[in-house]
C-alpha positions as CSV (number, residue, x, y, z in Angstrom):
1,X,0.0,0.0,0.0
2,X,1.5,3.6,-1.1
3,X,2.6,5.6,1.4
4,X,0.6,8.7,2.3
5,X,3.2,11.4,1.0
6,X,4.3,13.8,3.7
7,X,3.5,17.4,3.2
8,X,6.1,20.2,3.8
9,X,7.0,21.7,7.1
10,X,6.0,25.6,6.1
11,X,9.6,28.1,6.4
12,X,8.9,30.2,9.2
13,X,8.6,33.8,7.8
14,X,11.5,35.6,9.7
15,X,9.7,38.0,12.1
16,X,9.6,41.8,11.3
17,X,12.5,44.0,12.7
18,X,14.2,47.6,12.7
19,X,17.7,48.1,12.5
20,X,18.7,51.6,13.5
21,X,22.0,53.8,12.2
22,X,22.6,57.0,14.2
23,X,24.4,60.0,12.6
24,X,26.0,63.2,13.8
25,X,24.3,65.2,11.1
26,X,20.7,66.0,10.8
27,X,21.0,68.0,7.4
28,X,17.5,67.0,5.5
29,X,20.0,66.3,2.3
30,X,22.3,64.0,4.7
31,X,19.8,62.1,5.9
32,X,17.8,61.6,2.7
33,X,20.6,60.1,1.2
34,X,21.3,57.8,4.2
35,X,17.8,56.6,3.5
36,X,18.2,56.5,-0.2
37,X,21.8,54.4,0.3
38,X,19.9,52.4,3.0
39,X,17.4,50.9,0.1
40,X,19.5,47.8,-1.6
41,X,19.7,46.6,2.3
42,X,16.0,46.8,3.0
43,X,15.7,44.9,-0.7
44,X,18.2,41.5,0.3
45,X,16.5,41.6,3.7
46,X,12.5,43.1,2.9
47,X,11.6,41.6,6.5
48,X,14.4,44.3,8.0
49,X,13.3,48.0,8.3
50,X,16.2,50.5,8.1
51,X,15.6,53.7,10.1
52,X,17.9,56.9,10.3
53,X,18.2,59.4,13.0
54,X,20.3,62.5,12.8
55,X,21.9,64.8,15.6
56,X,23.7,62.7,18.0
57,X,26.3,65.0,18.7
58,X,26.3,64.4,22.3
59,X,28.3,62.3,24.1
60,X,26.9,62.1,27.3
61,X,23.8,61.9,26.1
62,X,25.0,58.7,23.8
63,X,26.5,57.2,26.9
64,X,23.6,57.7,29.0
65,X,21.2,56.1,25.9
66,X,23.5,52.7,26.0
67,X,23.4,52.6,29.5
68,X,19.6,52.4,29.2
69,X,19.4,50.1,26.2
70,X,18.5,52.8,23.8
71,X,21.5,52.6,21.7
72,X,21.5,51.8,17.7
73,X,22.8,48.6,15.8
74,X,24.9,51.0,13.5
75,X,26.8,54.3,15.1
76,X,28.2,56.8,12.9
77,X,30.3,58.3,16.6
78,X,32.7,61.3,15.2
79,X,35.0,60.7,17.5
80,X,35.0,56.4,18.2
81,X,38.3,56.2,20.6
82,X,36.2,57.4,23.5
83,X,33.3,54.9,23.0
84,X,35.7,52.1,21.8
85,X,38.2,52.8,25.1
86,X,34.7,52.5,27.1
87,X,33.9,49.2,25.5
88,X,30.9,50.7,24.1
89,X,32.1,49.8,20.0
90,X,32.7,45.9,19.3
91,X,36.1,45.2,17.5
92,X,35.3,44.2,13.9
93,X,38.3,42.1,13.0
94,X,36.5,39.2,13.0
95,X,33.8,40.2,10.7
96,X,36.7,41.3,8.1
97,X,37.3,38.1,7.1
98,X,36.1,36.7,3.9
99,X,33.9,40.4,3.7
100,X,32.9,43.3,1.1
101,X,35.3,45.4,3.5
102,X,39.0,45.1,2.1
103,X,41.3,47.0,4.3
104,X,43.9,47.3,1.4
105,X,41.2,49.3,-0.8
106,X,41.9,52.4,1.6
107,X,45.0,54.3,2.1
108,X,46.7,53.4,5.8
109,X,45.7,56.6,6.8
110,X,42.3,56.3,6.5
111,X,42.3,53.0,8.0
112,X,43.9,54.2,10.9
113,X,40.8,56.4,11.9
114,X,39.1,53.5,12.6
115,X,41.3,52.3,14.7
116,X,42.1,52.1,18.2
117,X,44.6,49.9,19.8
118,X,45.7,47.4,17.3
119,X,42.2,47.0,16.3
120,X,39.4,48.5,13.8
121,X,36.3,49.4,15.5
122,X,34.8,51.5,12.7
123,X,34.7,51.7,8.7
124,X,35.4,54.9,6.7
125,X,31.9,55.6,4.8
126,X,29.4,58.4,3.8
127,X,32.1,61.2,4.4
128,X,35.9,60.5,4.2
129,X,38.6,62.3,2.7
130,X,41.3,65.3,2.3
131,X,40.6,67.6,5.0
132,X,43.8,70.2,4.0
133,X,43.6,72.6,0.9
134,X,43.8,76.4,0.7
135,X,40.8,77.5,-1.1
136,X,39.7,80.6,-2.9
137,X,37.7,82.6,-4.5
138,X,40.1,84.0,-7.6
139,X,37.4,86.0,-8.9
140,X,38.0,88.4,-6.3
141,X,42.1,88.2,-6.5
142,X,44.2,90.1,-8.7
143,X,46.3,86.8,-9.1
144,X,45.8,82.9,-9.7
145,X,49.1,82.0,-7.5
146,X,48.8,80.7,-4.4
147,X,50.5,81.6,-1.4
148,X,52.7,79.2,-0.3
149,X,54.1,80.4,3.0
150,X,52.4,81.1,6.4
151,X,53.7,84.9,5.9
152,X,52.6,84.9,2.6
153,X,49.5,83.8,3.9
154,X,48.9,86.6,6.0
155,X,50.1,88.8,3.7
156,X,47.7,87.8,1.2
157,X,44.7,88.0,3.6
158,X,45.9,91.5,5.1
159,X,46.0,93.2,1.2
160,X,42.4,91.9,0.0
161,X,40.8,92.9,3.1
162,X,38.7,95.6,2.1
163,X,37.0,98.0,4.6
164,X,34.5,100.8,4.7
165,X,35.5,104.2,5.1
166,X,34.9,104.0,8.6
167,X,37.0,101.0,8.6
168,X,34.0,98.2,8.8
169,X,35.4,95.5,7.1
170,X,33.7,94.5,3.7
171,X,35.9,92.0,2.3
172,X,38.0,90.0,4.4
173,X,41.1,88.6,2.9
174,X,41.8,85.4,4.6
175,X,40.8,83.9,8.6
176,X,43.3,81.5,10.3
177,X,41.0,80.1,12.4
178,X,38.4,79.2,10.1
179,X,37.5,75.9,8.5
180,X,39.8,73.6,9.8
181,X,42.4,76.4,10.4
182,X,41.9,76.5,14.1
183,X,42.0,72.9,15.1
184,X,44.7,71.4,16.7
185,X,45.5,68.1,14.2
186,X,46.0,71.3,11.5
187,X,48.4,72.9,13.7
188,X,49.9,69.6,14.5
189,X,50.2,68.9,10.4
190,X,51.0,72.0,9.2
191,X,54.3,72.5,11.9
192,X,55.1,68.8,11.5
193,X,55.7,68.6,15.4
194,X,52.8,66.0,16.9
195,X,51.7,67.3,20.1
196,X,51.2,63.8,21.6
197,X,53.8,61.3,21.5
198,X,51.8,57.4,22.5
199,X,54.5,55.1,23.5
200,X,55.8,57.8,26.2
201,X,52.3,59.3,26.5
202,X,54.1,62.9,26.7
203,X,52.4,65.6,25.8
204,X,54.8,68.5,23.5
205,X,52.4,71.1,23.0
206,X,54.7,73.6,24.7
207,X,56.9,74.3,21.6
208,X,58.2,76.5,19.3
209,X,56.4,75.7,16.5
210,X,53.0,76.0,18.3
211,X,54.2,79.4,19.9
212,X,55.3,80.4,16.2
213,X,51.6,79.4,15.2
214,X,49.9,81.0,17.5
215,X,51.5,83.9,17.5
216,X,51.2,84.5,14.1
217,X,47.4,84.0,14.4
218,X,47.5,87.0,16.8
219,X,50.0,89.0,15.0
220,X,47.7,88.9,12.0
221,X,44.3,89.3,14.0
222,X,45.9,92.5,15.6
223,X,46.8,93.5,12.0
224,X,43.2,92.8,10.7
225,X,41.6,94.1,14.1
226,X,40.1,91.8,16.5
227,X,36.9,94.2,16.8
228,X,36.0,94.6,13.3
229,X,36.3,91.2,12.4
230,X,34.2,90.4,15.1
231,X,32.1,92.8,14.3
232,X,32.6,91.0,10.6
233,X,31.2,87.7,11.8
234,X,28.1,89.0,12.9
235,X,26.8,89.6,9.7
236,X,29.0,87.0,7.9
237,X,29.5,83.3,9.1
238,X,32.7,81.4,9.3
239,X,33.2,78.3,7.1
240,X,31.2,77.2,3.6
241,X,28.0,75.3,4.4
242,X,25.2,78.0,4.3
243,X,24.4,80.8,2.1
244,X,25.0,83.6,5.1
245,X,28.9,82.0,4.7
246,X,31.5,84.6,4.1
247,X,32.8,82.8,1.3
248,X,29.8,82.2,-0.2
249,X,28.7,85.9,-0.5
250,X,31.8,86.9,-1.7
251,X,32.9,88.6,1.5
252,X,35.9,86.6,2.1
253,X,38.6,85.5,-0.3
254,X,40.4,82.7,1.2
255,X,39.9,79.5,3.7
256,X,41.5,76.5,5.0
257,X,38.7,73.8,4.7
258,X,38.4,70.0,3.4
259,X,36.9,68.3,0.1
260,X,33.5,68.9,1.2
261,X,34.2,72.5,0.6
262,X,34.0,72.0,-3.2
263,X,30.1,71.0,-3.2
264,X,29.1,73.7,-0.4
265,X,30.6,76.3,-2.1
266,X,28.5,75.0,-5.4
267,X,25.5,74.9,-4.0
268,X,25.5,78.0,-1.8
269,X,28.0,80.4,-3.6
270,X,25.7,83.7,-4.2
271,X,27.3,83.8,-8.3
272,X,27.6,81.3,-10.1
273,X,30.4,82.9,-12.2
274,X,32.7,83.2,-9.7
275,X,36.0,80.9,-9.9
276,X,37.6,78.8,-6.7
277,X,41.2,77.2,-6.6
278,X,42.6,74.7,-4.0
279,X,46.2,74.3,-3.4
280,X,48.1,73.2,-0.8
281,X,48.0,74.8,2.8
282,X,51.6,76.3,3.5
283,X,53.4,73.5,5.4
284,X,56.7,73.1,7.3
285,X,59.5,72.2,5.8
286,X,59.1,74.4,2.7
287,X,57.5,72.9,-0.3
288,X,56.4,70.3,1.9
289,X,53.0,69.1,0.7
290,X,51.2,67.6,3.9
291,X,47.8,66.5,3.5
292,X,45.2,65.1,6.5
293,X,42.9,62.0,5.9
294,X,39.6,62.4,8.1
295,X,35.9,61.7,8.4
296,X,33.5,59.6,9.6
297,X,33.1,56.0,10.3
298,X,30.6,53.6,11.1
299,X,30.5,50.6,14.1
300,X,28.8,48.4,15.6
301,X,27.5,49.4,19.1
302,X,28.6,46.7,21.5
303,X,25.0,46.1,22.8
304,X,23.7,46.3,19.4
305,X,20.4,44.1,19.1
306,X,21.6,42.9,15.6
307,X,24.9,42.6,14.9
308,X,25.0,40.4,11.8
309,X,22.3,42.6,10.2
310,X,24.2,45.7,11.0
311,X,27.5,44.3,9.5
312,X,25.5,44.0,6.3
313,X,24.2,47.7,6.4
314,X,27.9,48.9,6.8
315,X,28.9,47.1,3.7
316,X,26.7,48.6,2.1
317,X,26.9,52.0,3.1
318,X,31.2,51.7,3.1
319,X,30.3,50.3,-1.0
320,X,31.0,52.4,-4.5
321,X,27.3,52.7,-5.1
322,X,27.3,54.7,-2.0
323,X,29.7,56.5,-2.2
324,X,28.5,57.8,-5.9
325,X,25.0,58.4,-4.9
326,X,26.7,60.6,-1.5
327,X,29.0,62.6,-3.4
328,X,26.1,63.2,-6.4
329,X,23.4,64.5,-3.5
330,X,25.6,65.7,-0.5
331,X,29.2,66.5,-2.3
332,X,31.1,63.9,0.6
333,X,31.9,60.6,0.3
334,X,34.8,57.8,1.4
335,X,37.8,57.9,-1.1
336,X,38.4,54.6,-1.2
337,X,40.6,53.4,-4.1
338,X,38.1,51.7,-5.7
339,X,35.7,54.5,-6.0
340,X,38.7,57.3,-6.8
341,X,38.7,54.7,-9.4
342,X,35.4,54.5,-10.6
343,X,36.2,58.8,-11.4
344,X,32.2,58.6,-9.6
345,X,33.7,62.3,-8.1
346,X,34.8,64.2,-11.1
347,X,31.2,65.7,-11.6
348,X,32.9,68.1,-9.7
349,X,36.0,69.9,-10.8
350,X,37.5,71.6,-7.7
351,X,37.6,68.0,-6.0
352,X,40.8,67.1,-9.0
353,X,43.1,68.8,-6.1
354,X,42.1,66.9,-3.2
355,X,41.8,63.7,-5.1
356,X,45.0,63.8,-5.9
357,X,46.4,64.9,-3.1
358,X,46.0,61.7,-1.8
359,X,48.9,60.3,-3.6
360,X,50.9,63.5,-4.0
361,X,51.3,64.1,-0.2
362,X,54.6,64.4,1.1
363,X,53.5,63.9,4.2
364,X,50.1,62.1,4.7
365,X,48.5,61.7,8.2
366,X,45.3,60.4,10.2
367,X,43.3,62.6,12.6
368,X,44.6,62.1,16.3
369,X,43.4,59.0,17.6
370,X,43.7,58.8,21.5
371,X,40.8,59.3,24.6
372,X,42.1,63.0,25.4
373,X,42.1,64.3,21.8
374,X,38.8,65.9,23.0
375,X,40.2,67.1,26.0
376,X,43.4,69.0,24.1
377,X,41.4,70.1,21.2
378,X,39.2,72.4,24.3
379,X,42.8,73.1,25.9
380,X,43.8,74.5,22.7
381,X,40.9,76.7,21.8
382,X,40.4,78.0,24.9
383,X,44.8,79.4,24.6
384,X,43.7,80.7,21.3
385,X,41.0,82.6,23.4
386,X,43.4,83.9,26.0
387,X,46.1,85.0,23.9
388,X,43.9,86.9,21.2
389,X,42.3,88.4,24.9
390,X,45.6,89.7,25.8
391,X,45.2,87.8,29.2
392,X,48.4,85.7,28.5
393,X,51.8,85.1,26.3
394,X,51.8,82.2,23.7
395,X,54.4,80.8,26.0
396,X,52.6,81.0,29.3
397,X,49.7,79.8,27.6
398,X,51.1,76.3,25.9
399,X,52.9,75.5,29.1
400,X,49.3,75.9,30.9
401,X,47.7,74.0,28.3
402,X,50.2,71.4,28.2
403,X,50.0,70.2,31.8
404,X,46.5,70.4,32.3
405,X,46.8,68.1,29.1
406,X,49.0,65.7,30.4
407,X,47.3,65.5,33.6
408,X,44.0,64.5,32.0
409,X,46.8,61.6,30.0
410,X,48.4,60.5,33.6
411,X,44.6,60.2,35.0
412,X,43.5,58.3,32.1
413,X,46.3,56.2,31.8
414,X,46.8,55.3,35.9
């Protein structure tokens, strides 16, 4: 007698779930294109919703949220070497194996910024790149030639300031401290002394070539007038990413700013006709050609609900296709070598510069990695502050700044 056949055990359908990515910015482009990056994802896995928050800038606040099980499966941190030295990132050398995620496709430098001691807690995607180039606006320059000295510099910014005949400022020439002029990895790369030596964990930022630096900020500031460029700011805002931007109205030559200044200036530039170069900021040695590899990375949170679905977001979002549809929408995206390859970029000319730059560097470094980079960064601004005051010397400052510094180091490290 036949047997009766057997019918099929039904496949479960995999329950419904949310995997959540947090980001720094909240910019309604940003995020869109998170979204829109986010889709192939959501199409291999249709039982996996992707949702994107913006504006985690806080770190408390992101500490306190993992302490109460509120944290995301994928963390776009800013700054990781706090979270991973807390234990709050998971090491992702294990999931590199046999993955998408080639550590040879990116340049050691921008590796390194996902790294933290002798292992990679986070992958460089959405916005990675060049953060040094002298740009300006040579429309309003009677020259095409860049400066390529610090005194030149200054020199350059003093002449095309142009003022009112009441001596409000209409045009201002060049600002040290704005875009990435005023932090201290800049200082750092453009002096070629590092202020924070690891294996001794001894802090050098009392030195000449920071005192040089800083004094020449003032000396120029003085020249310029503290008061009327403060007065300057409050009509016209530092760096390149809204229309009320110096730059962008026209009322300020020249800054020292990153790749993503190429697409701001594009969209928010008040004519269209006007012309911007990049070159390369002034550097110690001479001629040297020193260029800074930074952005932002994404992890895996170590209490992360899904780990292997958040793996699978990451390689998607750290992917060319990304990185093409990012740097069409936003202007920013992760220079791999693979997608410098794809020439997914040249839509826009004034990134040529920084995309070579890469492999023209002289010198080619990683933003500073270590859990009191936050700490020195404030130490260092609030000298700046001081000095500009006329509170304090350069010197008396630094050697302020650097103890407190290397207190916070002794603490940390005891």
């Amino acid at each position: 007698m036949p047997s009766t056949p057997v019918p099929p055990s039904p496949t479960p359908t995999p329950a419904p779930r949310t995997v959540e990515i947090w980001t720094t910015r909240d910019d309604s482009p940003w995020l869109q294109a998170l979204r829109q990056a986010a889709e192939p994802f959501h199409a291999d896995h249709p039982n996996v919703t992707v949702d994107v928050s913006g504006g985690h800038v806080d770190f408390g606040q992101i500490v306190e949220d993992f302490g109460t099980g509120q944290a995301p499966d994928v963390l776009e941190p800013g700054d990781l070497v706090p979270l991973a030295a807390r234990s709050m990132l998971r090491s992702l050398a294990d999931r590199l194996v046999g993955s998408k995620i080639d550590p040879s496709n990116y340049v050691s430098a921008m590796w390194a910024n996902g790294s933290w001691n002798g292992s990679t807690y986070g992958i460089p995607a959405l916005d990675h790149g060049p953060e040094l180039g002298l740009a300006w606006n040579t429309s309003l320059t009677a020259t095409a030639t860049a400066p390529t000295s610090w005194a030149d510099l200054y020199l350059f910014g003093r002449q095309l300031t142009r003022r009112d005949a009441n001596g409000t400022i209409r045009t201002l020439g060049f600002d040290p401290l704005d875009g990435v002029g005023g932090i201290l990895d800049t200082v750092r790369d453009v002096t070629g002394q590092e202020w924070f030596d690891p294996p001794s964990k001894r802090v050098s930022l009392d030195s000449p070539a920071y005192q040089t630096y800083l004094e020449g900020v003032v000396e120029f500031y003085n020249a310029v007038g503290i008061d009327p460029l403060s007065a300057f700011r409050k009509s016209y805002r530092p760096l390149t990413n809204t229309e009320q931007s110096a730059v962008d109205l026209g009322r300020q030559v020249a800054i020292v700013n990153g790749y993503w200044s190429v697409a701001e200036i594009a969209r928010f530039a008040r004519d269209p006709s006007w012309q911007f170069d990049y070159a390369w900021v002034p550097s110690s040695p001479a001629g040297a050609h020193v260029q800074r590899i930074g952005g932002r990375v994404l992890g895996i949170p170590s209490v992360a609900n899904a780990p292997d679905d958040s793996w699978a977001l990451i390689e998607i979002l750290s992917g060319d296709a990304t990185n093409r549809l990012f740097c069409d929408a936003v202007g920013t995206c992760a220079m791999s070598q693979s997608f410098l390859a794809t020439g997914g970029w040249s839509g826009r000319p004034g990134m040529q510069f920084y995309v070579d730059s890469i492999g023209q560097a002289t010198r080619l470094t990683s933003r500073s990695s270590n859990v009191v980079t936050g700490f020195a960064e404030t130490k260092w601004v609030q000298a700046i502050g001081e000095v500009l005051s006329g509170k304090e010397s350069a010197p008396n400052v630094l050697k302020a700044a650097q103890a407190e510094i290397q207190a916070e180091v002794n603490r940390v490290h005891e």
